[in-house]
FIKOLZA-168149 format. One line per 4 residues: number of its first residue (from 0); their letters; for each residue x, y, z of C-alpha. Coordinates in Angstrom, 1 decimal, decimal comma, padded with zeros to 4 digits. Layout:
<atoms>
NUM) A) X:Y:Z  ...
</atoms>
This chain:
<atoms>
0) XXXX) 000,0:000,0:000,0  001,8:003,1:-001,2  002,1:006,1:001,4  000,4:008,5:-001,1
4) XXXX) -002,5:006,0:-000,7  -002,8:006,1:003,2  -002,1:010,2:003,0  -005,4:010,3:001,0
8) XXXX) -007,8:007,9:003,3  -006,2:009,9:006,0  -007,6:013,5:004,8  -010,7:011,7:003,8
12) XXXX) -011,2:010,2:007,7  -010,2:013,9:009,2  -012,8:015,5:006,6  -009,7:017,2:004,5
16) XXXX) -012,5:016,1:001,2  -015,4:017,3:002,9  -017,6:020,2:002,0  -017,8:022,6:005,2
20) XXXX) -020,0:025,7:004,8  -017,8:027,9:003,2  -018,4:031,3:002,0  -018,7:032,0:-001,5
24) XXXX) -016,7:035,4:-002,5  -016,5:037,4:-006,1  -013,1:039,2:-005,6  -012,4:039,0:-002,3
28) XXXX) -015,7:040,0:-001,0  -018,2:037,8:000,7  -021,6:037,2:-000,9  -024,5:037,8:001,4
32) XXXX) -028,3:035,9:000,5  -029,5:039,6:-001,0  -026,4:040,2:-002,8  -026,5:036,6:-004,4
36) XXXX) -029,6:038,0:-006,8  -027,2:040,5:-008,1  -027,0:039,7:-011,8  -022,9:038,7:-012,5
40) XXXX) -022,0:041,5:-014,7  -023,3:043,9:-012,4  -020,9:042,8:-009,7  -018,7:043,1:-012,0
44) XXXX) -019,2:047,0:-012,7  -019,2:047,9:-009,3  -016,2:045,6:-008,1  -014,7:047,6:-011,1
48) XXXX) -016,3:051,5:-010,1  -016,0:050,6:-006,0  -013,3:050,4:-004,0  -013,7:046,6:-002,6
52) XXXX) -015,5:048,2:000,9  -018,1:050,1:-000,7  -019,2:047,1:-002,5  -023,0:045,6:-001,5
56) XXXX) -022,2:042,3:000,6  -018,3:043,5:002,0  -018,6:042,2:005,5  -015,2:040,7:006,5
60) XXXX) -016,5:039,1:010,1  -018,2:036,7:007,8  -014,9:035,4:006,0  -013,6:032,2:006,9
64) XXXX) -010,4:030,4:005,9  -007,4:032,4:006,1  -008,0:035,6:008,1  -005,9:037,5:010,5
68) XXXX) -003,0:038,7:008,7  -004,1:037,8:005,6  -003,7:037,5:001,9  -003,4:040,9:000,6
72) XXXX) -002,3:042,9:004,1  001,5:042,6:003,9  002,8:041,8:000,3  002,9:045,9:-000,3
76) XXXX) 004,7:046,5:002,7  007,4:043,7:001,9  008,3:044,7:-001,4  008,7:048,0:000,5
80) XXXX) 011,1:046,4:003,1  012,9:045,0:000,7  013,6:047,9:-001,3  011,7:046,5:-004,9
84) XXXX) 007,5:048,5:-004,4  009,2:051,2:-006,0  011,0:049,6:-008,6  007,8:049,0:-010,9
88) XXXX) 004,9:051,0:-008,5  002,9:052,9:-010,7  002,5:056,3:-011,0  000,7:058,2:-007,7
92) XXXX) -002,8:060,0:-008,2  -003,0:062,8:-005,8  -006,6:062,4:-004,3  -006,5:065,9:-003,7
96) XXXX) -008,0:065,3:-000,1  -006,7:067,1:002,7  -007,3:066,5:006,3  -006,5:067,4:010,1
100) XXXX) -005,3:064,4:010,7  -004,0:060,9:008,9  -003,9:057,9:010,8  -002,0:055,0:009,8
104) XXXX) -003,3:051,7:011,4  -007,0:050,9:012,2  -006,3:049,5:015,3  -007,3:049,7:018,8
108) XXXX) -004,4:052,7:019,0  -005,8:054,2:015,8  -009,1:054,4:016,6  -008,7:055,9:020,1
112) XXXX) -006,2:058,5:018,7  -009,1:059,5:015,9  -011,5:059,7:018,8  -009,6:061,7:021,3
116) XXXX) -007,8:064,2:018,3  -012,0:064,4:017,5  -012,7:065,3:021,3  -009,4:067,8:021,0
120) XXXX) -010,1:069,4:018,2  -013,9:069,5:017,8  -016,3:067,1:015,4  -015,7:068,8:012,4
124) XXXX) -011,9:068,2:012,5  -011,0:066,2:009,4  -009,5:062,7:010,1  -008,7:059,8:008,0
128) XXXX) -007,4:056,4:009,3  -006,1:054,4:006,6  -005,6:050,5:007,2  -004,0:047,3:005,6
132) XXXX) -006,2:045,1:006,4  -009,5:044,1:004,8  -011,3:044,9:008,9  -011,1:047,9:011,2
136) XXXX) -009,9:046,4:014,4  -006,3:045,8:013,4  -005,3:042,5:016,2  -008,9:042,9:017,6
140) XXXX) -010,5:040,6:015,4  -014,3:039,6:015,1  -015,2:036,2:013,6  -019,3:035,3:013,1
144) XXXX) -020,6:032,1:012,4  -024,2:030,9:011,6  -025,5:027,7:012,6  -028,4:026,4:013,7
148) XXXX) -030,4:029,5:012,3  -027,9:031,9:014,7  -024,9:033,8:014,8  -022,0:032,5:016,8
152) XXXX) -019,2:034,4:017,4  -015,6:033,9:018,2  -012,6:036,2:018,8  -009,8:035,9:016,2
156) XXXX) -006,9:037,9:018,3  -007,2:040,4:021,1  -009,0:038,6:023,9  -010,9:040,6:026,6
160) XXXX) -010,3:043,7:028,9  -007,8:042,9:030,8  -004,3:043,9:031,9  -001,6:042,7:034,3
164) XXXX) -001,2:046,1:035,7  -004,6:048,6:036,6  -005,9:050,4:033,6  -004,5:053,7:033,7
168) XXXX) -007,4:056,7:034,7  -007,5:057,7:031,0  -007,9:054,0:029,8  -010,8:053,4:032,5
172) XXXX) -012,4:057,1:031,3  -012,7:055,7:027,7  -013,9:052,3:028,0  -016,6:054,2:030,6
176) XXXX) -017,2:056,4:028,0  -018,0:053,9:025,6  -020,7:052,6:027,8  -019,0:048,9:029,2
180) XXXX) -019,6:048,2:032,8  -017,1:046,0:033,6  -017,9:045,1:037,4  -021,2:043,6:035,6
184) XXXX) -019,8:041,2:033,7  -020,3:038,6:036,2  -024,2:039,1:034,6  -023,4:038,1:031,4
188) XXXX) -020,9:034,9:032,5  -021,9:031,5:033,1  -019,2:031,0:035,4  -020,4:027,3:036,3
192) XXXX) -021,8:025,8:033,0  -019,3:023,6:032,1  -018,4:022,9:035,9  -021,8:022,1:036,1
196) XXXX) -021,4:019,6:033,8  -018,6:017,9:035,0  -016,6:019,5:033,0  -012,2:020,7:033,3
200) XXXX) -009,5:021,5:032,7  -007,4:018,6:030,9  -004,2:017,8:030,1  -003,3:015,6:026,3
204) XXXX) 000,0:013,8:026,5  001,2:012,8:023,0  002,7:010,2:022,1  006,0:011,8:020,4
208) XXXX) 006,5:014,0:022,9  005,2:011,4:026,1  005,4:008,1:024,8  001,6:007,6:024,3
212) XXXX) -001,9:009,9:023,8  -003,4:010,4:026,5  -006,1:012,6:028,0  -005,5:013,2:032,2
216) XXXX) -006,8:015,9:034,5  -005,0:019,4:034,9  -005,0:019,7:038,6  -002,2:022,0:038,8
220) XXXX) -004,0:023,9:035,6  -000,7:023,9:033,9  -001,6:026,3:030,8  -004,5:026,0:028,7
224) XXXX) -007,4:027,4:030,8  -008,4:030,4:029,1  -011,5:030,9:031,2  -010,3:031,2:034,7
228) XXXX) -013,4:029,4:036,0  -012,5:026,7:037,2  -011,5:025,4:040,7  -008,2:023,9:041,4
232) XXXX) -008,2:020,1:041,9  -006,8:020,0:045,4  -004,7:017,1:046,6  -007,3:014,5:045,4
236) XXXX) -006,9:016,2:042,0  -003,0:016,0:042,2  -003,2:012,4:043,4  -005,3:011,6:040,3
240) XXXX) -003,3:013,3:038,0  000,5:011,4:039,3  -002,0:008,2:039,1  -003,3:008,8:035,1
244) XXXX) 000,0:011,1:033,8  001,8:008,8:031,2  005,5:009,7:033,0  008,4:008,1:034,4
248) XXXX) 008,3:007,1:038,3  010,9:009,1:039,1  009,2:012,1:036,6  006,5:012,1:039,3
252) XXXX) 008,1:011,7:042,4  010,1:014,9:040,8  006,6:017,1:040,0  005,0:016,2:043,4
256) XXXX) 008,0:017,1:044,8  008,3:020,5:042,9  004,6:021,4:044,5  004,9:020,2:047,6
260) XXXX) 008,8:020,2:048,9  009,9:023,8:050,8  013,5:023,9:049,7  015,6:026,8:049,8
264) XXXX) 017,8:026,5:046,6  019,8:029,0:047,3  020,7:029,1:051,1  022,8:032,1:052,2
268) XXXX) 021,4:034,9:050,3  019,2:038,2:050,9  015,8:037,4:048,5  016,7:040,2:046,4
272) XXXX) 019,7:038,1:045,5  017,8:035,0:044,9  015,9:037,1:043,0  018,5:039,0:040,6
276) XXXX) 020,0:035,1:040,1  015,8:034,0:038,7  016,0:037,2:036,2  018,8:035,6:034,9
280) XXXX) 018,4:032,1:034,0  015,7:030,2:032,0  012,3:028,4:034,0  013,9:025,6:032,5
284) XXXX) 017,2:025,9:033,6  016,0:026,1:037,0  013,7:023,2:036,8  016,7:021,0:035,7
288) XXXX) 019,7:022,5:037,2  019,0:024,2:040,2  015,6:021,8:041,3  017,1:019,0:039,6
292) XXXX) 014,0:017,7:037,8  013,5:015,4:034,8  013,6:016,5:031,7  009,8:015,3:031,3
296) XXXX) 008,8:017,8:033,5  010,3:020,4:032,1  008,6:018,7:028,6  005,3:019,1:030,5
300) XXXX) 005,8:022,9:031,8  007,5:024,0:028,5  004,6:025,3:026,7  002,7:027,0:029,8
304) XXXX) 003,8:030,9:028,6  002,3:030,3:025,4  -000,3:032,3:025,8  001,8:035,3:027,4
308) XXXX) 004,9:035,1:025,6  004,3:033,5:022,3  007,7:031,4:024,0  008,2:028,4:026,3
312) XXXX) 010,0:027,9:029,2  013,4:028,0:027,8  012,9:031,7:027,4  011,1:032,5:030,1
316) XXXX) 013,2:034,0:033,4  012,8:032,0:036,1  012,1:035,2:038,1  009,0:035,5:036,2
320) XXXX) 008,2:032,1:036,4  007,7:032,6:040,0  005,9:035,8:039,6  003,3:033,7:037,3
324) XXXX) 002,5:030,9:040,6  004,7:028,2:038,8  006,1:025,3:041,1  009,2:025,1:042,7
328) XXXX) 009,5:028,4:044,4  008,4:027,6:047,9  011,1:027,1:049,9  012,7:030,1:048,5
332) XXXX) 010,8:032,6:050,9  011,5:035,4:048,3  009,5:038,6:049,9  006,2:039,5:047,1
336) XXXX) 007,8:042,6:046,0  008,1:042,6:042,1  012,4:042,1:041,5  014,1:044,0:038,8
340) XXXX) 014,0:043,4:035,2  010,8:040,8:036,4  007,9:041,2:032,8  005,2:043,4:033,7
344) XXXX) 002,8:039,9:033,5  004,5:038,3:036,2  003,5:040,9:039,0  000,1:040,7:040,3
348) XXXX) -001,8:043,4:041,0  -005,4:042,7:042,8  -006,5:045,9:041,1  -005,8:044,6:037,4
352) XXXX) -007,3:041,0:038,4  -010,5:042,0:039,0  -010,6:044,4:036,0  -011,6:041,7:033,5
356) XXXX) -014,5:042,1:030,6  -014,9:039,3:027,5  -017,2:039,8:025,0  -017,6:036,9:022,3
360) XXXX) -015,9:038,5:020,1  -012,9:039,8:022,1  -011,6:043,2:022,0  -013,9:043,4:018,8
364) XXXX) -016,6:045,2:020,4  -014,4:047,8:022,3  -013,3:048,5:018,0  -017,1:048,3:016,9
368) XXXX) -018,0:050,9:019,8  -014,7:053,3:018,6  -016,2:053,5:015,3  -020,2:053,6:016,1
372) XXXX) -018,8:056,8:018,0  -016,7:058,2:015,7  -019,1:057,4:012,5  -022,3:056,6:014,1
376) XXXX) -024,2:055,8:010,9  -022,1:052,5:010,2  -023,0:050,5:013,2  -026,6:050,6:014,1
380) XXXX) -027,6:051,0:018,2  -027,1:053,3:021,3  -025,6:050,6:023,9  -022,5:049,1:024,6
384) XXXX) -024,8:045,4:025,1  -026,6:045,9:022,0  -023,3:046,6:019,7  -022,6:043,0:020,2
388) XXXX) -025,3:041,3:017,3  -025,2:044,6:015,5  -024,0:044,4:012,0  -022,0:047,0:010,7
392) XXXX) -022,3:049,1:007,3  -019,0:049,0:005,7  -020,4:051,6:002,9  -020,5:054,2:005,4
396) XXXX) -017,2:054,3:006,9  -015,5:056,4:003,6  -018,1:058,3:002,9  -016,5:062,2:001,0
400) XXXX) -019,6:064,0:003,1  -018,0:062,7:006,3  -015,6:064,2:008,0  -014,5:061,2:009,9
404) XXXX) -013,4:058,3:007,1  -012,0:054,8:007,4  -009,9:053,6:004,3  -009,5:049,7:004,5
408) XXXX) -007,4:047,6:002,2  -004,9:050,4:002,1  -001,6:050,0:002,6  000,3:053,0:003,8
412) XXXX) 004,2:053,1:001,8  005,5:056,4:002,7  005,0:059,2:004,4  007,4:062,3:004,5
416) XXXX) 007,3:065,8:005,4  006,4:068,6:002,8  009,4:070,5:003,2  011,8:070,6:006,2
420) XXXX) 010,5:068,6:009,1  011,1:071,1:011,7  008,7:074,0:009,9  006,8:071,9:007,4
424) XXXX) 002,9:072,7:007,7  002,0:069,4:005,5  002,8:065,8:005,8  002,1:063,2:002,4
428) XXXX) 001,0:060,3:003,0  001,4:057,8:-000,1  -001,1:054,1:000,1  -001,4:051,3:-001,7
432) XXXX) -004,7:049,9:-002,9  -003,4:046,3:-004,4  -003,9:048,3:-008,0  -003,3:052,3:-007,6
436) XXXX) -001,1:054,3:-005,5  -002,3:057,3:-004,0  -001,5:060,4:-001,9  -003,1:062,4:000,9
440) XXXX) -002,3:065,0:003,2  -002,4:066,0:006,5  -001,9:068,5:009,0  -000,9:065,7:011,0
444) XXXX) 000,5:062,1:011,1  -000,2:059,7:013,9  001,6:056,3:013,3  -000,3:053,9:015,0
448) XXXX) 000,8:050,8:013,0  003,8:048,5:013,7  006,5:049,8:014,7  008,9:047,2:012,7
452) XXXX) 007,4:048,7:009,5  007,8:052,6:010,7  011,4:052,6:009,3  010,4:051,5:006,0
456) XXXX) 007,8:054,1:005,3  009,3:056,8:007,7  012,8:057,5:006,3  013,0:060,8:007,4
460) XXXX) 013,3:059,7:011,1  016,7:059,9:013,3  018,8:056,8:012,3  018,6:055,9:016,7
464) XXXX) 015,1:056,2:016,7  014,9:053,7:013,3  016,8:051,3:015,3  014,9:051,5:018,4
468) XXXX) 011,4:051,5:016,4  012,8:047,8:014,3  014,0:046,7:018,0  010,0:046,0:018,4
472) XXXX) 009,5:042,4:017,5  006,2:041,2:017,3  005,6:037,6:018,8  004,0:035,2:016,0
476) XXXX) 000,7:033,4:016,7  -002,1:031,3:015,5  -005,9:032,0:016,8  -007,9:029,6:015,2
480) XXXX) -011,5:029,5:015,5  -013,5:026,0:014,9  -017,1:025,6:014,5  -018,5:022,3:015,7
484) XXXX) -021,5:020,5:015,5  -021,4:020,2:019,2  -019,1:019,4:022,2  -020,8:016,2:023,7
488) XXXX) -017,1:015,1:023,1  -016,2:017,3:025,7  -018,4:016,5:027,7  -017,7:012,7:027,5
492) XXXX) -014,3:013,3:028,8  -015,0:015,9:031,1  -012,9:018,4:029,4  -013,7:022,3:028,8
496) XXXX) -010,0:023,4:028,2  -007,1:021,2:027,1  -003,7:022,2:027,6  -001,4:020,2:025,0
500) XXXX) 002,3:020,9:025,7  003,5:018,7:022,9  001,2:019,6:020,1  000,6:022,2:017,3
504) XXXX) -001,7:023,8:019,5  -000,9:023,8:022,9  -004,3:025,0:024,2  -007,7:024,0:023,2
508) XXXX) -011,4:025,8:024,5  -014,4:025,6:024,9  -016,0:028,9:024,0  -016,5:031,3:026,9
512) XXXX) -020,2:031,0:028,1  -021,0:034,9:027,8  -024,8:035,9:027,0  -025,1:039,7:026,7
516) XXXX) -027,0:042,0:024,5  -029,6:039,5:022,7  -026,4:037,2:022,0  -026,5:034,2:023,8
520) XXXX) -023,9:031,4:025,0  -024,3:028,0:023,4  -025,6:026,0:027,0  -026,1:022,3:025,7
524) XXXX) -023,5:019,6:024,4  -025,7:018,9:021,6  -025,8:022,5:020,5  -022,8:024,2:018,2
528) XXXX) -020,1:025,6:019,8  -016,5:027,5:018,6  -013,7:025,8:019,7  -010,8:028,2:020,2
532) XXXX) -007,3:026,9:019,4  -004,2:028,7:019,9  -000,6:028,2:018,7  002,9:030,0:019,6
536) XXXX) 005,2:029,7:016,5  008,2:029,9:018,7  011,7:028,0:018,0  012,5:026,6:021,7
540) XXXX) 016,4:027,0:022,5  016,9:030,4:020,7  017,1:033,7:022,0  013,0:035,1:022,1
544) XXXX) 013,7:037,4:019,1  015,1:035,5:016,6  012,4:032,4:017,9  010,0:035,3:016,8
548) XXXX) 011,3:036,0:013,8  011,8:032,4:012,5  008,2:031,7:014,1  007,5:034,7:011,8
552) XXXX) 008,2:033,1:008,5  006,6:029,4:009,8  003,3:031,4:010,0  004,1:032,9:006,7
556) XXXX) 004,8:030,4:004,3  002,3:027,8:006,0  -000,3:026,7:003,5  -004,2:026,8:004,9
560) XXXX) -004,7:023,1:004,1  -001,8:022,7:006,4  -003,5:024,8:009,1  -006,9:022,9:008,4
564) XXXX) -005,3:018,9:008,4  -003,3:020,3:011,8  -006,6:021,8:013,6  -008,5:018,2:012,1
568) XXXX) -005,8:015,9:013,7  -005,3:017,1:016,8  -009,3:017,2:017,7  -009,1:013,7:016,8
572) XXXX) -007,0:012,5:018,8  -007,3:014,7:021,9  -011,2:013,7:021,6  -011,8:010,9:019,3
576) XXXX) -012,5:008,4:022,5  -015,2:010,7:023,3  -016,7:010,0:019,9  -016,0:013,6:017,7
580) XXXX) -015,6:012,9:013,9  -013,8:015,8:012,1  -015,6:014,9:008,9  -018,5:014,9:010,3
584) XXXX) -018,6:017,7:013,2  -016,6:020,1:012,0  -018,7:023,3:010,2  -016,4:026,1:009,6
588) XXXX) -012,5:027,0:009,9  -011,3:030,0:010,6  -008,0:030,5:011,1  -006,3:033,7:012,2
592) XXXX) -002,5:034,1:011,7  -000,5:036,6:012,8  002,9:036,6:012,5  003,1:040,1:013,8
596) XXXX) 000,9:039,3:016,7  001,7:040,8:020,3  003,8:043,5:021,0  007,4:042,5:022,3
600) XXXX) 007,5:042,2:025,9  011,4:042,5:027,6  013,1:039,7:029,2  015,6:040,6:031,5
604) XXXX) 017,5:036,9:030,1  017,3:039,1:026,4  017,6:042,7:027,1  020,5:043,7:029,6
608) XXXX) 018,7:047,4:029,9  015,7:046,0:031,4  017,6:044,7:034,2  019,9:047,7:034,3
612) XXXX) 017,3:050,8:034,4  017,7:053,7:032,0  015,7:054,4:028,6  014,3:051,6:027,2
616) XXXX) 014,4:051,2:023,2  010,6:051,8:022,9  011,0:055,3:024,7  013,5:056,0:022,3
620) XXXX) 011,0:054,4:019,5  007,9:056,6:020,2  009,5:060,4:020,2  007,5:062,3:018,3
624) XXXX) 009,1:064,0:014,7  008,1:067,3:013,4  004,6:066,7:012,6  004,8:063,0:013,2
628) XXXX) 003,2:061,5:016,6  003,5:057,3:017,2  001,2:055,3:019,1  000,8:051,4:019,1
632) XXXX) 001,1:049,0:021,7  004,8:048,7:020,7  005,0:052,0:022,1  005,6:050,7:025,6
636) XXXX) 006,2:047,3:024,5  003,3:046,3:026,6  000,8:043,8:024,8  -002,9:044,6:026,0
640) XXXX) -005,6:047,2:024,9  -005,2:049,2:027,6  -001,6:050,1:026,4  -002,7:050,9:022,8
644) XXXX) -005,4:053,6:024,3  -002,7:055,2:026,5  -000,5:055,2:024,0  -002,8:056,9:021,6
648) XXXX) -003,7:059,6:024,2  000,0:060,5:024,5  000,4:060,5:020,5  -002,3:063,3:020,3
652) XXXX) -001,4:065,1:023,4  001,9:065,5:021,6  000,5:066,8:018,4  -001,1:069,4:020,6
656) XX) 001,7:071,1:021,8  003,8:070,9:018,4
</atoms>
């Protein structure tokens, strides 16, 4: 039997052959039920006359397959990069528009800047955010579903309000202002359906990485547990866990000792000395040199700052290890006070922790409520609940009446000063449409995109402030979305996250049960569900940035069917003994890939200046530059929403006084 053979009854058994409700799309853009009447040569003219957002039926929540950062986003901007968009661009057209303000990036930061420049300089001040991306939302990305005559929804990158550290005054004023109560979410939660149910947290030992597939209890909840719901497992849990866990003897006679022994390591010194020796060596290193653990251990822990870092273990301080409540840090007796150099994460802050909002589609709606305010007319309602199922008007958002307009699909390639930085009145700002190049310009320039790509369309700036702006790495990841028939699976093995330390995914979960504003929570097994899957393209054993970059290119030049056959095997075997068929229950893929995904958090075991004190690189990075003002998350290499509002805020404040 040839292997080409088995390949293909493989991809038939996962459903790799089988027809999942995909959207139909005429260049690019999704057909709805009322556009499908449109005769074809009248899509034609108007794909032709409209740019692709003004066409009847562009509603990119609605697109499955390949989202995120996807086809059509970057290829502008890396030609740019490398020095070859100009070699064969074609010729600009000067729009002749002319505004207050120009705003590169649609994002979180973008947004906020439009709306507080708008609250600075009155409504009629003329802004214009122009954005890559097919979406306004930048990394706060909406996905809908239907099924079952209803829309289900799923967030495809930033995942709820929530922050380490307290929201600053400013980032508490706006989300207020937007209308979000967040000490009510606990109305809109289900905090004990799936406990209820007899659902956990689990943990799936492979067989390549473990010897064998197995699904056990997470008693510890080692990674995957999105939610935050659920209880620990107590000693009975633990004792279950060392009972089912496919490891060595002496493996778990080495993790019940790491959770239970009081050992001081390092006997002799002051705690601030144990600490400054944790912010220099790796979680792992500690586990295995210093706590003398087995290496399957430290295979168990190594993808637990996934979901944080976008990097295991091995690149993880053990200093913040402790911060983040792992094991083996008892019998240190290190006093709670944050040590230098520790990641803004890894101090807690009973403030921050109870400061926590999801809606089902993420960060999405804190977007969708940015732009309702800022062009009311393209999303329909007056509440922060009812923004949730409303459906938003792409049509209106570049309207040449308004005086507020979002540009989508538009890349930016340059922008430069008209005339000497330090007196010019006028900055150009040149985009790329995938067929046309055009020109703007603006009073003013807010970059609130990348900072990796400022450089490249920025040449004017410093040659130090280039450096420190490319310094801002962004950490590669995979949020996939999956659309099931339902999740009696789940509830066959008792399972409502799965942490998977071995896998292509490394976490695995159950939709968070949120009903709010009409919208409500799948409650039954039998009922369809989104399945949230999450991957760290990282390169364990390298330094964090160049894991990044590598991880970068992975995501890059990874083919969807590749995505689809990895997301289609690993739900089989983490939950074929509970009876789930890819072929049969899966209903829709999306998958969102971002190789430019969070914003670059230091590491004191990466970046020497984060340990020392002194200016950090993104201080440098942010300065503003004649009539240039940048914003972005990057901007205090801090990766939450709450950063990208502040940092807007100080973008515009510094406009002001130029």
């Amino acid at each position: 039997m040839s292997d080409e053979f088995v390949s293909k009854e493989r991809d038939r058994a996962l459903g790799m052959g089988a027809r999942i409700t995909r959207r139909d799309f005429l260049n690019g853009v999704a057909l709805t039920a009322g556009a499908a009447i449109i005769p074809p040569e009248m899509w034609a003219a108007a794909a032709a006359d409209l740019e692709a957002q003004d066409v009847p039926g562009y509603y990119p929540p609605g697109k499955t397959g390949l989202r995120g950062d996807h086809a059509g986003a970057f290829e502008a901007v890396h030609k740019v990069r490398d020095g070859a968009f100009w070699d064969d661009a074609p010729k600009a057209v000067d729009t002749g528009e002319s505004y207050d303000l120009a705003i590169v990036g649609g994002g979180i930061s973008g947004l906020a800047a439009a709306h507080y420049f708008r609250k600075a300089a009155g409504d009629k001040a003329r802004v214009l955010i122009l954005e890559n991306h097919d979406d306004f939302g930048g990394h706060a990305k909406r996905n809908e579903f239907g099924a079952g005559g209803r829309t289900i929804l799923g967030f495809g990158g930033t995942y709820s309000i929530e922050s380490p550290a307290p929201y600053s005054a400013g980032a508490k004023a706006l989300i207020e202002e937007l209308g979000i109560d967040v000490p009510s979410y606990h109305k809109y939660v289900n905090k004990d359906l799936y406990r209820s149910l007899g659902l956990k947290p689990r943990i799936f030992f492979d067989k390549e990485t473990f010897g064998t597939d197995k699904l056990v209890a997470n008693a510890v909840h080692t990674g995957g547990d999105e939610s935050g719901i659920n209880d620990e497992g107590g000693e009975a849990g633990l004792r279950d866990f060392l009972k089912e866990a496919p490891l060595s003897a002496k493996a778990k006679e080495d993790f019940q000792r790491l959770l239970t022994e009081e050992k001081d390591y390092f006997p002799g010194l002051s705690s601030d000395e144990k600490k400054a020796r944790l912010a220099r060596m790796s979680y792992a290193k500690y586990l295995t040199d210093t706590a003398g653990v087995s290496d399957e251990i430290v295979k168990l822990l190594q993808a637990f700052p996934h979901p944080l870092f976008g990097v295991g273990i091995d690149a993880v301080a053990a200093q913040d290890a402790w911060g983040l409540g792992m094991p083996g840090f008892d019998g240190l007796k290190l006093d709670p006070t944050p040590g230098r150099g520790m990641n803004r994460d890894a101090i807690h802050s009973d403030e921050a922790e109870k400061y926590f909002f999801h809606h089902p589609d993420g960060v999405a709606t804190i977007a969708r409520l940015l732009v309702r305010k800022l062009i009311p007319a393209a999303i329909p309602g007056s509440s922060a609940t009812d923004v949730v199922l409303a459906k938003a008007d792409y049509a209106k958002l570049d309207e040449p009446s308004s005086s507020m307009r979002i540009r989508l699909n538009s890349t930016v390639v340059k922008v430069n000063h008209r005339g000497d930085p330090a007196s010019a009145k006028e900055v150009e700002v040149s985009y790329f449409t995938g067929k046309s190049l055009k020109t703007v310009r603006a009073a003013n320039c807010i970059l609130a995109c990348w900072h990796v790509v400022i450089p490249y369309i920025a040449q004017e700036l410093p040659e130090a402030q280039k450096e420190a702006l490319a310094s801002a790495q962004k950490v590669p990841l995979l949020y996939n979305n999956v659309l099931v028939r339902n999740w009696s699976a789940f509830q066959k093995l008792g399972a409502s996250a799965i942490y998977a330390p071995g896998m292509y995914h490394t976490s695995v979960n159950l939709d968070i049960p949120v009903s709010i504003g009409g919208y409500e929570c799948t409650k039954k097994p039998d009922e369809p569900i989104v399945v949230h899957m999450m991957k760290a393209a990282c390169k364990p054993g390298r330094p964090a940035r160049e894991q990044h970059r590598l991880g970068r290119i992975q995501l890059y030049t990874t083919t969807l069917e590749t995505y689809e056959r990895n997301i289609r095997e690993q739900l089989l075997r983490m939950l074929g003994a509970g009876g789930f068929d890819p072929a049969r229950d899966i209903l829709e893929i999306t998958v969102n890939r971002w190789p430019h995904g969070y914003a670059y958090e230091y590491n004191s075991l990466f970046d020497q200046f984060w340990l020392e004190g002194g200016e950090t690189p993104c201080q440098v990075a942010r300065k503003p530059f004649g009539r240039l003002a940048i914003a972005n998350s990057d901007a205090d290499a801090y990766a939450y929403a709450d950063c990208a509002i502040d940092q807007a805020y100080r973008a515009v404040q510094e406009l002001k006084k130029s």
